[in-house]
Backbone as a ProteinNet text record, in pm:
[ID]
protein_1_A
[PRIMARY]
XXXXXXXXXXXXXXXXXXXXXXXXXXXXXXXXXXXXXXXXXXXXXXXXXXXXXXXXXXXXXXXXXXXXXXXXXXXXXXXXXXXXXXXXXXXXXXXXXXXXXXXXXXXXXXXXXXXXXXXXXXXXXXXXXXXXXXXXXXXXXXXXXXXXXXXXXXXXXXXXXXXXXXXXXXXXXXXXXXXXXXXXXXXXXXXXXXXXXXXXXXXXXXXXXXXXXXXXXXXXXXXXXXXXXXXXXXXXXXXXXXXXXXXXXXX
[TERTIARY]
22355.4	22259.7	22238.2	22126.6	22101.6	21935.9	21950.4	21854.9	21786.8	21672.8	21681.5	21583.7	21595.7	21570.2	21526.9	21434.4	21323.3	21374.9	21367	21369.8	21320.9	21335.2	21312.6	21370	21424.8	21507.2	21448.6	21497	21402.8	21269	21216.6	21054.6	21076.4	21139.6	21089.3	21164.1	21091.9	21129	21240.4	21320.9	21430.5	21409	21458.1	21522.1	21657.6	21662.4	21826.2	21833.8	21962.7	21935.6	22106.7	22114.9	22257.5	22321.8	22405.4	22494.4	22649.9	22644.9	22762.1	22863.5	22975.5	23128	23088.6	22994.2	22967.4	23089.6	23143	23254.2	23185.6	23114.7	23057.3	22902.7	22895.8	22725.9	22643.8	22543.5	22495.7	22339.6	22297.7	22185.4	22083.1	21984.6	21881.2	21761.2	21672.5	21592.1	21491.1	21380.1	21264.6	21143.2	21042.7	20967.9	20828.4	20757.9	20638	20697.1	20823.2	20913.3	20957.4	21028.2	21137.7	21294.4	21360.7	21496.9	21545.2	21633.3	21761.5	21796.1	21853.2	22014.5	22094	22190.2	22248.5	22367.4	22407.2	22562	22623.7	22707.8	22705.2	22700.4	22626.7	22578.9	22664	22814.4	22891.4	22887	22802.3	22796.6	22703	22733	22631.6	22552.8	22424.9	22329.2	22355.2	22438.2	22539.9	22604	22672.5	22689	22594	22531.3	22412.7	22367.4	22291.8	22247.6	22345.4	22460.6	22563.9	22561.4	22578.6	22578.7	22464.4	22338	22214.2	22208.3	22259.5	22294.4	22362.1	22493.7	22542.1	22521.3	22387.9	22285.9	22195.2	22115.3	22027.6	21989.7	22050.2	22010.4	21953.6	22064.7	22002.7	21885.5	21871.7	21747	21643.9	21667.7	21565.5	21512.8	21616.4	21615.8	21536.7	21595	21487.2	21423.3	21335.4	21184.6	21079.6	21164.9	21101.6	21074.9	21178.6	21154.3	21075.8	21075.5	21012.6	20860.4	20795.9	20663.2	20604.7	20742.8	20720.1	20664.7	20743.2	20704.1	20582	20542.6	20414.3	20316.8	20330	20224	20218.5	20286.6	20333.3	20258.6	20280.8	20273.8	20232.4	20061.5	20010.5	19954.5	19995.7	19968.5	19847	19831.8	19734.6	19660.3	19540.8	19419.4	19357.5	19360.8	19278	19162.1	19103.9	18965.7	18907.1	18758.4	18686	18770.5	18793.4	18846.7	18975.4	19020.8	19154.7	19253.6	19320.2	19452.4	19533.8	19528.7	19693.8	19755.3	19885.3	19940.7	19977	19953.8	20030.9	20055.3	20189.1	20238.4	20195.2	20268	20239.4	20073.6	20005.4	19851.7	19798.9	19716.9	19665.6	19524.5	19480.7	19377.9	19307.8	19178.7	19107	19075.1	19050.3	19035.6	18900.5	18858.6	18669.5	18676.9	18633.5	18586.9	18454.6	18465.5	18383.2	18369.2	18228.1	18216.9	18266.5	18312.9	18321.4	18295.1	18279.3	18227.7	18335.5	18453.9	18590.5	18590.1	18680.5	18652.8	18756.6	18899	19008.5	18954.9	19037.7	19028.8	19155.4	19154.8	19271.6	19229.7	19312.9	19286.2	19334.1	19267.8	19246.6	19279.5	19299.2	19336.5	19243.4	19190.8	19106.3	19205.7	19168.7	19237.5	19212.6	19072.1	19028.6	19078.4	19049	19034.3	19135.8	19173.2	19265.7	19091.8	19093.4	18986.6	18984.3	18937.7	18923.3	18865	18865.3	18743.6	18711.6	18607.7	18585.1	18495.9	18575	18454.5	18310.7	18224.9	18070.8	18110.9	18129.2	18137.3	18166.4	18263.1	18338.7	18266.2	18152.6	18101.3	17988.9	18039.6	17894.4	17854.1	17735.4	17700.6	17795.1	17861.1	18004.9	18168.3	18121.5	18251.5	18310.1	18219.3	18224.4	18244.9	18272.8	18304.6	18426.2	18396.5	18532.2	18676.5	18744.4	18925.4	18931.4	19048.6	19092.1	19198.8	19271.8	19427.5	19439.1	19404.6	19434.8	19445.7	19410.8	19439.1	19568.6	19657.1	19776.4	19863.9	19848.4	19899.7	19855.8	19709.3	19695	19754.7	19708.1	19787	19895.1	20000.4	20181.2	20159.3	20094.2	20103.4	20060.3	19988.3	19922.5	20022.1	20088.5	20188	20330.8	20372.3	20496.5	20453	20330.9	20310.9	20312.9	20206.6	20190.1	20394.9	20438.9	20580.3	20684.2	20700.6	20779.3	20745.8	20616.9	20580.1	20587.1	20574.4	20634.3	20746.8	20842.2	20955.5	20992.8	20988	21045.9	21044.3	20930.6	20902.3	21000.8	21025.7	21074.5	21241	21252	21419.5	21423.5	21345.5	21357.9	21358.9	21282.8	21264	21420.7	21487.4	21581.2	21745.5	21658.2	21812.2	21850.5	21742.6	21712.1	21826.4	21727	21751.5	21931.1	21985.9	22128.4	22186.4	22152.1	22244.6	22335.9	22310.3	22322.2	22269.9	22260.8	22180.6	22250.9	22175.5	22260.5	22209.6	22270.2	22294.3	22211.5	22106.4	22015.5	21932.3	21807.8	21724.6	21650.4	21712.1	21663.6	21525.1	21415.7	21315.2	21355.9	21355.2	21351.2	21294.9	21302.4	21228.9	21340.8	21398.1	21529.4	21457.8	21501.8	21440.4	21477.7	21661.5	21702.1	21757.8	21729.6	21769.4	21672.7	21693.1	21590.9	21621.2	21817.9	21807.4	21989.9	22031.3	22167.4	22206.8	22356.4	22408.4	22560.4	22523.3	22686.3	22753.6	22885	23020.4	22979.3	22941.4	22854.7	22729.2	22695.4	22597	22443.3	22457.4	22312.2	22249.3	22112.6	22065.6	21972.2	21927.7	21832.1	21731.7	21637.9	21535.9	21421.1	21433.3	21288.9	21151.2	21087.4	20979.2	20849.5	20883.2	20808.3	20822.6	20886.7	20890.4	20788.9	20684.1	20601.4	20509.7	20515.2	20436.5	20418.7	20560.9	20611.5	20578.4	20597.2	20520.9	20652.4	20560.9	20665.2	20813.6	20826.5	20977.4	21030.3	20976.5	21090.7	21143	21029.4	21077.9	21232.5	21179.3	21235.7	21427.9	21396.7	21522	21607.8	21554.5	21609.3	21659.6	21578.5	21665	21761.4	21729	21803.4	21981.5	21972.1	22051.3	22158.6	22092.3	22114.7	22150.3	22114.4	22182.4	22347.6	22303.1	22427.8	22570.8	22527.3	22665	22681.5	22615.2	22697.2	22792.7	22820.6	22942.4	22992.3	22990.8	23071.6	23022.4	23115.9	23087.4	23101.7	23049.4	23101.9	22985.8	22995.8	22912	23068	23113.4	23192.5	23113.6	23184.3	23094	23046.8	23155.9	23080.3	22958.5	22958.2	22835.2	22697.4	22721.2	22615	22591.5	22699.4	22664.1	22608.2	22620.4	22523.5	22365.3	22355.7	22262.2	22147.9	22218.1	22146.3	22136.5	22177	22181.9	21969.1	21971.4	21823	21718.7	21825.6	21698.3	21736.2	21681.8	21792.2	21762.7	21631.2	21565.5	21614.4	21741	21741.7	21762.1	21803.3	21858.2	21673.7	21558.3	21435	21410.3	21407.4	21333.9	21421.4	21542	21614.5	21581.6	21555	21504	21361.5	21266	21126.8	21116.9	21236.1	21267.7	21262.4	21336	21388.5	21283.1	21192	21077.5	20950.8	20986.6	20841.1	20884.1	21018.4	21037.1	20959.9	20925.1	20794.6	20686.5	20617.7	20544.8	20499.4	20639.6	20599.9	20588.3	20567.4	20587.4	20455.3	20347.6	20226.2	20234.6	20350.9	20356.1	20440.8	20539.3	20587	20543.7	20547.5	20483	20487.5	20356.6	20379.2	20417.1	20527.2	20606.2	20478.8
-1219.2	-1128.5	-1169.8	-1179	-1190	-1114.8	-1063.7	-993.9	-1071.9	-1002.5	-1065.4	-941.7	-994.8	-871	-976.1	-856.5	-958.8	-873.6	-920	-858.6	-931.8	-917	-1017.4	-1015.1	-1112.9	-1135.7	-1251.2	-1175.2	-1235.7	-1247.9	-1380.6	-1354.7	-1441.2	-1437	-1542	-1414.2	-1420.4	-1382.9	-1414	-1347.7	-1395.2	-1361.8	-1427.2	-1365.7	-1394.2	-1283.2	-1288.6	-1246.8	-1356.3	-1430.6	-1348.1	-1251.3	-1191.5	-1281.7	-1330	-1392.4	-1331.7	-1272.5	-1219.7	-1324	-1329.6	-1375.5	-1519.1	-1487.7	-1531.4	-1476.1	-1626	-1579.1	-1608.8	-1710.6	-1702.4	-1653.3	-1697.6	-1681.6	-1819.5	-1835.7	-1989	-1940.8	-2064.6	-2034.8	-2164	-2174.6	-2274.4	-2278.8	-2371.7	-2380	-2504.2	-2433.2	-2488	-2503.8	-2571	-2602.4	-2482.5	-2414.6	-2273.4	-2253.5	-2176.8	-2072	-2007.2	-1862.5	-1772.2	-1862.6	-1812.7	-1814.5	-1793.9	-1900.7	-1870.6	-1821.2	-1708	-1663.1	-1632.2	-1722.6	-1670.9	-1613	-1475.5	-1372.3	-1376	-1310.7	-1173.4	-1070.9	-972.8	-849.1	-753.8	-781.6	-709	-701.8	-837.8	-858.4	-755.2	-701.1	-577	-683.1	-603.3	-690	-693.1	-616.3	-669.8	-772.1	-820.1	-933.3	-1043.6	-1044.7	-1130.6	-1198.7	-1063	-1106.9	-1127.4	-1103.6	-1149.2	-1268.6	-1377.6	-1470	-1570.2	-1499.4	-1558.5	-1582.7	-1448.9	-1468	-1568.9	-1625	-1744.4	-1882.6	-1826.2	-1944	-2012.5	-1878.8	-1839.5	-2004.6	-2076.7	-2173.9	-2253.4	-2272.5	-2399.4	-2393.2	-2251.9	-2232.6	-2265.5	-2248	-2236.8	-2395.5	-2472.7	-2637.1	-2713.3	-2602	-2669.8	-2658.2	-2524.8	-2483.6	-2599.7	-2601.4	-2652.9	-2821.9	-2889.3	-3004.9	-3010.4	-2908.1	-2878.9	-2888.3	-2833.4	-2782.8	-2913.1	-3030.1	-3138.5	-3293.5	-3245.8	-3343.3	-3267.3	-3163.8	-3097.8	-3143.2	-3146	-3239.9	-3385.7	-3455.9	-3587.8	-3613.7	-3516.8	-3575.5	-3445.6	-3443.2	-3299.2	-3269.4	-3141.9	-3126.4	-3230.4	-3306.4	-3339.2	-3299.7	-3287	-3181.6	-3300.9	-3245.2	-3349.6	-3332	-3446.4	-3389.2	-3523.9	-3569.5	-3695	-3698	-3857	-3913	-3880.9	-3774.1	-3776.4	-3904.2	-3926.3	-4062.3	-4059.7	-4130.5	-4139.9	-4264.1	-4279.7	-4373.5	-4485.2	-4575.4	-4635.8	-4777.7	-4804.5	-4966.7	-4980.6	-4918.6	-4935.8	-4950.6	-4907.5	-4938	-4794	-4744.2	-4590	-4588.2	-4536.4	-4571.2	-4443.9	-4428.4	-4264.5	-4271	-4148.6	-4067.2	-4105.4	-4088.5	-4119	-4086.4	-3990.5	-3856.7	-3940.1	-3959.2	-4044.6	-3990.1	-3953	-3931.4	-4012.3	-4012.1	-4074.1	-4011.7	-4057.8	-4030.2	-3999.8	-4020.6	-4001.8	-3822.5	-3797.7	-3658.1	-3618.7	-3648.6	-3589.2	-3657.1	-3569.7	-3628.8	-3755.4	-3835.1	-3991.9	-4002	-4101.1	-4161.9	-4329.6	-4414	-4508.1	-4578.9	-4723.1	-4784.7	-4892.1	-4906.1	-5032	-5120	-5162.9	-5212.2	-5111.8	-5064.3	-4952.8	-4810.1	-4783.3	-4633.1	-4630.6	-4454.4	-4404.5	-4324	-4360.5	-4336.5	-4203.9	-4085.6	-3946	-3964.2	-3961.7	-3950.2	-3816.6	-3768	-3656.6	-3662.2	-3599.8	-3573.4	-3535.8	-3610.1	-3513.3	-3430.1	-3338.2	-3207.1	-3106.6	-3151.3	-3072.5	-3079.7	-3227	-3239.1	-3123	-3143.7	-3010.6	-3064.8	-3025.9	-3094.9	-3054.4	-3011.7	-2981.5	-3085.7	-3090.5	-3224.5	-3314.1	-3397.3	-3448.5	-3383.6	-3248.9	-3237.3	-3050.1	-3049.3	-2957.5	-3021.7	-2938.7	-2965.6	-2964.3	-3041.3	-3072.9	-3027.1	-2945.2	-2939.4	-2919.1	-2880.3	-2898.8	-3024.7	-3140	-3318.9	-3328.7	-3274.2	-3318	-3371.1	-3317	-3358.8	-3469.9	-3504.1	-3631.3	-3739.2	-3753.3	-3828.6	-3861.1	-3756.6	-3743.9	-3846.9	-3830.7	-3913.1	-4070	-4093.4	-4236.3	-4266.8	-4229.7	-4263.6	-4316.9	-4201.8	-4232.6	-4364	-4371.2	-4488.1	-4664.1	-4626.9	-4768.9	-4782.3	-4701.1	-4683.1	-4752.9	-4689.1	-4767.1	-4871.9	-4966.1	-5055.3	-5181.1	-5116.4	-5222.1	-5204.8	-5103.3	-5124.1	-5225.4	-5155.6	-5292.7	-5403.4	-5453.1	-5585.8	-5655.5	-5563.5	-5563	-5556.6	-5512.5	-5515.6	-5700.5	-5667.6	-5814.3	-5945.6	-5943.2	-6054.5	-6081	-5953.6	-5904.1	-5939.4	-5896.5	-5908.9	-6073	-6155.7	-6304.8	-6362.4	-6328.2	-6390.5	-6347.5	-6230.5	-6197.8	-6226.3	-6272.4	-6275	-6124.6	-6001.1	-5918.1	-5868.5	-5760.3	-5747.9	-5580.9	-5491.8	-5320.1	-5314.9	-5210	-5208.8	-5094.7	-5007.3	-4961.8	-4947.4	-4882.6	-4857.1	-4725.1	-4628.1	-4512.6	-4478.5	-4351.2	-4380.9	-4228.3	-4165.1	-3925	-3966	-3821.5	-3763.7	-3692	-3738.9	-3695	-3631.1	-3540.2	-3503.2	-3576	-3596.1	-3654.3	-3823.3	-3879.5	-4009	-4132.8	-4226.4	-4289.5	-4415.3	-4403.5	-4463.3	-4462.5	-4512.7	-4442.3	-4558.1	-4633.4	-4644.5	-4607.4	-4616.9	-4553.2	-4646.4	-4581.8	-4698.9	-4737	-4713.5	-4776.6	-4886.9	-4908.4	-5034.7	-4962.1	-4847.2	-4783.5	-4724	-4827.5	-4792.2	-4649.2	-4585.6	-4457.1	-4505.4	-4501.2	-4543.1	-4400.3	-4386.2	-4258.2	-4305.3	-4248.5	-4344.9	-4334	-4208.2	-4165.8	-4284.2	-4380.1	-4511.1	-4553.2	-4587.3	-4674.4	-4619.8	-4538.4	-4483.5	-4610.2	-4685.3	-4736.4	-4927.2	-4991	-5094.3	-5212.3	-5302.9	-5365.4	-5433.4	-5473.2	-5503.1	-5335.1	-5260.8	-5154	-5134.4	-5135.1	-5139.1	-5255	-5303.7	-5408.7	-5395.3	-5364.8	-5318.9	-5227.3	-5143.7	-5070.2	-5104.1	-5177.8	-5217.1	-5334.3	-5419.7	-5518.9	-5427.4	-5284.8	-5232.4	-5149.9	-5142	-5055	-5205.3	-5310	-5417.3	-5464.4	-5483.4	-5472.9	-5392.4	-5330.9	-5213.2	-5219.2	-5308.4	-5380.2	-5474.4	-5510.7	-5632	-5524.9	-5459.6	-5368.1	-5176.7	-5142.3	-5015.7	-4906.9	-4947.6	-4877.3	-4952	-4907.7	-4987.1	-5057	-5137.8	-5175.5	-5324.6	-5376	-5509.9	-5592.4	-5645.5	-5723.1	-5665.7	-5542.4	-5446.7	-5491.3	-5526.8	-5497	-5670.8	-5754.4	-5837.1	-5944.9	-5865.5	-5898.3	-5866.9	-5735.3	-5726.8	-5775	-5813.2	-5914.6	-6048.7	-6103.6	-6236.8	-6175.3	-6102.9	-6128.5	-6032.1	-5921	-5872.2	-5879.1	-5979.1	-5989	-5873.5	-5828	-5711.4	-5579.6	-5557	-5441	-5318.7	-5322.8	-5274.3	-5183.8	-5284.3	-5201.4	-5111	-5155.9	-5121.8	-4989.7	-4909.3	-4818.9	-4756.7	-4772.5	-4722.5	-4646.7	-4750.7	-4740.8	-4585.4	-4619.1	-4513	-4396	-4415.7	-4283.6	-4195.1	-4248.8	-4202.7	-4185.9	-4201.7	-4222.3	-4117.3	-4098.6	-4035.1	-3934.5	-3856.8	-3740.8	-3782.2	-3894.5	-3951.6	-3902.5	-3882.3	-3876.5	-3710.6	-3655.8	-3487.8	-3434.6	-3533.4	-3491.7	-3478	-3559.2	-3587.2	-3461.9	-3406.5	-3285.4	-3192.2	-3159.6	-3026.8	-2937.1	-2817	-2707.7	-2631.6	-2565.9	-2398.9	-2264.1
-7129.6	-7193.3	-7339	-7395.1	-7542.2	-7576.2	-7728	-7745.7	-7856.2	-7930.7	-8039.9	-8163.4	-8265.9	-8379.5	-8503	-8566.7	-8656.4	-8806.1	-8937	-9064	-9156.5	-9264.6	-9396.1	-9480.2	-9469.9	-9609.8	-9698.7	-9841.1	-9967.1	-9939.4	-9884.1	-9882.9	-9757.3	-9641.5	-9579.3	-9371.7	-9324.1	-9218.3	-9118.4	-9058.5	-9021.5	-8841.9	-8737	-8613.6	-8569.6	-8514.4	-8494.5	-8333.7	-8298.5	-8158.9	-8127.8	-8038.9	-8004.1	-7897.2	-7884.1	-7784.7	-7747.7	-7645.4	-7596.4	-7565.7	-7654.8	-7688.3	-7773.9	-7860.6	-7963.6	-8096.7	-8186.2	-8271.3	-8391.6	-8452.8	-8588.3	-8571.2	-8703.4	-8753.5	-8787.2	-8715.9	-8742.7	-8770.7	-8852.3	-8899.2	-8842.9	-8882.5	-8833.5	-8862.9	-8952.8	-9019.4	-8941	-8966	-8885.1	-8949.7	-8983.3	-9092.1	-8971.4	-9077.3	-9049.6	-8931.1	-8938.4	-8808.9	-8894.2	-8839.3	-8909.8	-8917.8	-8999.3	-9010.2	-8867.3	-8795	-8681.9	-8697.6	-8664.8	-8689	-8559.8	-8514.2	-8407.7	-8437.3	-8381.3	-8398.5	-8220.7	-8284.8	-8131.4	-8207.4	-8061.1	-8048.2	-8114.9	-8170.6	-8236	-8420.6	-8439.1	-8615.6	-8659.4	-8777.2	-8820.5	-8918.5	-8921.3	-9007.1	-9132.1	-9167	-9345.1	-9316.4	-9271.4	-9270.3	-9238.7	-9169.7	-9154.1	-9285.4	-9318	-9445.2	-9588.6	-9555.9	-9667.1	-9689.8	-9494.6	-9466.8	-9547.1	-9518	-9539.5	-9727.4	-9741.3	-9939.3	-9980.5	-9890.7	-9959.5	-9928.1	-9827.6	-9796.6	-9897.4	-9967.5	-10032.3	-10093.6	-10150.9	-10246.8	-10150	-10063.4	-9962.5	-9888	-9875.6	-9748.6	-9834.9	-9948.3	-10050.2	-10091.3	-10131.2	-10086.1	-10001.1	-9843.9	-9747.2	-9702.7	-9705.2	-9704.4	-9815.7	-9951	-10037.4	-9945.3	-9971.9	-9839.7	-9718.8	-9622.2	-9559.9	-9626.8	-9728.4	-9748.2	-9832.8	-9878.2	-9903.7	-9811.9	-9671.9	-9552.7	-9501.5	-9470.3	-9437.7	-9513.8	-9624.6	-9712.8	-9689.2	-9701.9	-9688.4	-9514.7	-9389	-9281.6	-9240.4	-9236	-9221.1	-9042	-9015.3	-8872.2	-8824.6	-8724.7	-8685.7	-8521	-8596.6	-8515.3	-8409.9	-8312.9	-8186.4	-8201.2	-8303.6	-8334.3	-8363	-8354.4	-8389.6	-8543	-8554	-8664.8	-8737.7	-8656.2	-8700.3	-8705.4	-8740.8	-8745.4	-8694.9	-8597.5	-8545.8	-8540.3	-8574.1	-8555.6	-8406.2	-8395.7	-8244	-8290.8	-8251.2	-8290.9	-8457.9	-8526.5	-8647.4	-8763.2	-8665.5	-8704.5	-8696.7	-8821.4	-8789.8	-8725.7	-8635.3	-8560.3	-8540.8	-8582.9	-8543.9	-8455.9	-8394	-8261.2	-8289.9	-8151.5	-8057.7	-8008	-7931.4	-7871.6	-7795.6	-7645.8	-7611.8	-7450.2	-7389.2	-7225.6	-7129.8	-7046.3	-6911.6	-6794.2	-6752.4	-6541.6	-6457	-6528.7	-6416	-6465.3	-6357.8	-6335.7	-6419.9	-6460.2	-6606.1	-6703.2	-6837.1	-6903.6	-6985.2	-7041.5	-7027.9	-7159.9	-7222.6	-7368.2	-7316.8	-7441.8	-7383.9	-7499.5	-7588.8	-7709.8	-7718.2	-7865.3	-7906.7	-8000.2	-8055.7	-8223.9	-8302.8	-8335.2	-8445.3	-8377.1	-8280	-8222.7	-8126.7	-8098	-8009.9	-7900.4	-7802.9	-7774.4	-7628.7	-7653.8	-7598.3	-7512	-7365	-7265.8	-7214.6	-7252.6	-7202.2	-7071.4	-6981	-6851.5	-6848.9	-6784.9	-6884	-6817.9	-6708.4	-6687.7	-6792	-6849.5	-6951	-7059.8	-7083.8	-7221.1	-7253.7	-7388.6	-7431.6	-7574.1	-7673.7	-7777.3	-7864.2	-7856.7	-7952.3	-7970.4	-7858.3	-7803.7	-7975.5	-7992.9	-8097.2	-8223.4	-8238.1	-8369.7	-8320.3	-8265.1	-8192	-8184.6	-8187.3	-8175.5	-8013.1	-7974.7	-7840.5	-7780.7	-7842	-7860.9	-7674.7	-7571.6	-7473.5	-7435.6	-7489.5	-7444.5	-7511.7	-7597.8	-7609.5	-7557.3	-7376.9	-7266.2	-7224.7	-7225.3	-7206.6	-7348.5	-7444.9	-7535.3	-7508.5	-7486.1	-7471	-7325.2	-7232.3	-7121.5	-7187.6	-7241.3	-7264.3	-7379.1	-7456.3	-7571.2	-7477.5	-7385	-7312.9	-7212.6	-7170.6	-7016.2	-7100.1	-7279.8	-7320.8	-7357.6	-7435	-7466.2	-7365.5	-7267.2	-7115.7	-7119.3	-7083.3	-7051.2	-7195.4	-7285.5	-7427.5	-7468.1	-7496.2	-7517.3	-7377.8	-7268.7	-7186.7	-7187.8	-7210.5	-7216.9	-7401.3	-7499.8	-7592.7	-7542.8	-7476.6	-7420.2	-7345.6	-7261.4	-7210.3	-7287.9	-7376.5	-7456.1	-7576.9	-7630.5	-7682.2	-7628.8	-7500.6	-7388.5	-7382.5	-7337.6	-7313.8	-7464.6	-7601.9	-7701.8	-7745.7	-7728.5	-7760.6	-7643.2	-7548.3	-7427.6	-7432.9	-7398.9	-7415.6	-7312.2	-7179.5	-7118.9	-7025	-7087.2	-7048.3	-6865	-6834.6	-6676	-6685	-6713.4	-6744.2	-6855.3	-6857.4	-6981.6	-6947.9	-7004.2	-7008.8	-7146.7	-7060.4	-7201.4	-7213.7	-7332.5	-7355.5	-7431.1	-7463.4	-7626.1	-7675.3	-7775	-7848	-8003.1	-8077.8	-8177.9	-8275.1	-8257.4	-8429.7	-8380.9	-8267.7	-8213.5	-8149.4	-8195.5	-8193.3	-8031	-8017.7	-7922.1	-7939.9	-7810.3	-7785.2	-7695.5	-7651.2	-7582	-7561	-7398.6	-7347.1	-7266.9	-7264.5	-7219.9	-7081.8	-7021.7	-6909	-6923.7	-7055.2	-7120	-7055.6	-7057.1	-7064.4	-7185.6	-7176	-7288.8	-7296.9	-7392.6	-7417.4	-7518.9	-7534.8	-7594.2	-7640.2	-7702.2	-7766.8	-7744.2	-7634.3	-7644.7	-7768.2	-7851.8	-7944.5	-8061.3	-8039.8	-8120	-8099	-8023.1	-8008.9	-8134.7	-8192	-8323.2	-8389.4	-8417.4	-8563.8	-8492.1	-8572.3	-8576	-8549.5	-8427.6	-8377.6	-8438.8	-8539	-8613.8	-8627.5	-8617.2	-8604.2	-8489.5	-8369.8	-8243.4	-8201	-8270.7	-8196.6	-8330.6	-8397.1	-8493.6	-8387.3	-8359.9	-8290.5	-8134.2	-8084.5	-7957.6	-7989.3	-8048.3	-8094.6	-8179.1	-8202.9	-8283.1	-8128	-7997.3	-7912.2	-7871.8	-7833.3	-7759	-7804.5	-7977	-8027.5	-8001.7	-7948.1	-7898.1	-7774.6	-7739.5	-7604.9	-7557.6	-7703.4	-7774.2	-7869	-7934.4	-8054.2	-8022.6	-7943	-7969.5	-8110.2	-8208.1	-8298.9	-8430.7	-8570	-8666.6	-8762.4	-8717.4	-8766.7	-8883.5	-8946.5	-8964.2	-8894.7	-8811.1	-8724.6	-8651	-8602.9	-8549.6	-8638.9	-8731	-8884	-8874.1	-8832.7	-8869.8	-8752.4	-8586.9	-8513.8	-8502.6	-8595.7	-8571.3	-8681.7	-8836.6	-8937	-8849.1	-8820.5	-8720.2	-8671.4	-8621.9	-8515.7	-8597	-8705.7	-8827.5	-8909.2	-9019.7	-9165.6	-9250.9	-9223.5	-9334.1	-9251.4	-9196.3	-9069.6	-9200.3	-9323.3	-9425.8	-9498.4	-9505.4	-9526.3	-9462.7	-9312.1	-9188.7	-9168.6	-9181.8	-9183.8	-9271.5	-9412.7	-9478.7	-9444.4	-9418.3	-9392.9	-9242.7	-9167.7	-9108.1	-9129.6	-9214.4	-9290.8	-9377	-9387.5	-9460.5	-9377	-9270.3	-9192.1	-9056.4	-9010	-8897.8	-8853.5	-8915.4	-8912.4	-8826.3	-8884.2	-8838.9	-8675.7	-8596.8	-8444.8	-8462.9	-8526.6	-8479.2	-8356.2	-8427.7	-8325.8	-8215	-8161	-7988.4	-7921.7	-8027.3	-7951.1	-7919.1	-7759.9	-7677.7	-7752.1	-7795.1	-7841.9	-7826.8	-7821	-7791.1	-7744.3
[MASK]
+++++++++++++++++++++++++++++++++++++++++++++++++++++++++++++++++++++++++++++++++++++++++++++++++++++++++++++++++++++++++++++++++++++++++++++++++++++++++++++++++++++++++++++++++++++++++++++++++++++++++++++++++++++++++++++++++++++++++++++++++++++++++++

């Protein structure tokens, strides 16, 4: 059983998530959401918000951060000429008819390209929002994704003599790619955003731990061997990860 209960504290809205044989208080911050708060059904809301008081600075920290990457990497609208990223190249949306009966997205060099069914078309098409094709996008991002990271594993696998006993593709929020003691790899396919030397940083970084489970030096120093710049490109990471938010299903 769990309930849940809404208030405000300071200026920012809170919900509070009850969990039966729940022992602390955890919190959880989400960029334009309320405040987490998970208890059990036994914590009185003085404490809650006691909790949240000796929060106070930090939440305050990371809203501010938060309202800093929102700027930096602003919602994007399924709409003619919007930007989206694929394989490291930003490419606007085209909003364009076709004769097939769904609607699919399709890739140029310049454009991420919209097919709208004429059934569906109307003189608005072209300058209207789409947000129901999200699903198609998320399909054409994950199908080009599978089919190039693989071929990026293969070529990877060949060159390290390295070679995992699977290749798994998810959508992980804070992971970009994972292996386990079984030499199976995990791959994010929301990488295909970022531009091929990152891709390839990263599997080349997941092959590596198929000889060194761990980031030990030698770990670091198989994987400078096949990216000497792996030290930018982590960086460049680190500043760009946002980047994929567009592709996550909307709540």
């Amino acid at each position: 059983m769990s309930g849940k209960e809404t208030f405000i504290f300071a200026k920012w809205p809170v919900e509070v998530h009850r969990r039966n044989f729940r022992r602390s208080v955890s919190i959880y911050l989400y960029p334009n959401k309320p405040i987490k708060v998970v208890a059990a059904k036994s914590t009185s809301q003085k404490v809650i918000v006691d909790f949240l008081m000796a929060k106070k600075d930090w939440i305050e920290k990371t809203f501010v951060k938060f309202s800093e990457i929102t700027e930096k990497f602003p919602e994007k609208r399924i709409k003619a000429y919007e930007n989206f990223p694929f394989k490291g190249v930003e490419r606007k949306l085209k909003v364009v008819i076709t004769l097939h009966k769904k609607t699919f997205v399709s890739v140029t060099d310049e454009h991420l390209l919209l097919h709208i069914p004429r059934n569906d078309w109307s003189a608005d098409s072209l300058i209207e929002e789409h947000p129901t094709a999200l699903k198609e996008i998320r399909h054409f991002y994950k199908r080009e994704a599978v089919d190039f990271l693989s071929q990026r594993v293969a070529y990877w696998s060949e060159q390290m003599h390295l070679r995992p006993s699977q290749v798994k593709f998810r959508e992980q929020k804070t992971r970009w790619g994972s292996c386990s003691s079984k030499k199976i790899i995990n791959l994010n396919w929301r990488l295909i955003v970022f531009a091929e030397e990152v891709i390839d940083y990263v599997i080349v970084h997941e092959l590596a731990h198929l000889q060194h489970m761990n980031h030990s030096d030698r770990f670091w120093g198989l994987v400078e061997t096949y990216v000497a710049n792996y030290k930018d490109i982590v960086r460049t990471m680190r500043e760009s990860q946002y980047l994929v938010e567009f592709l996550s299903e909307k709540s």
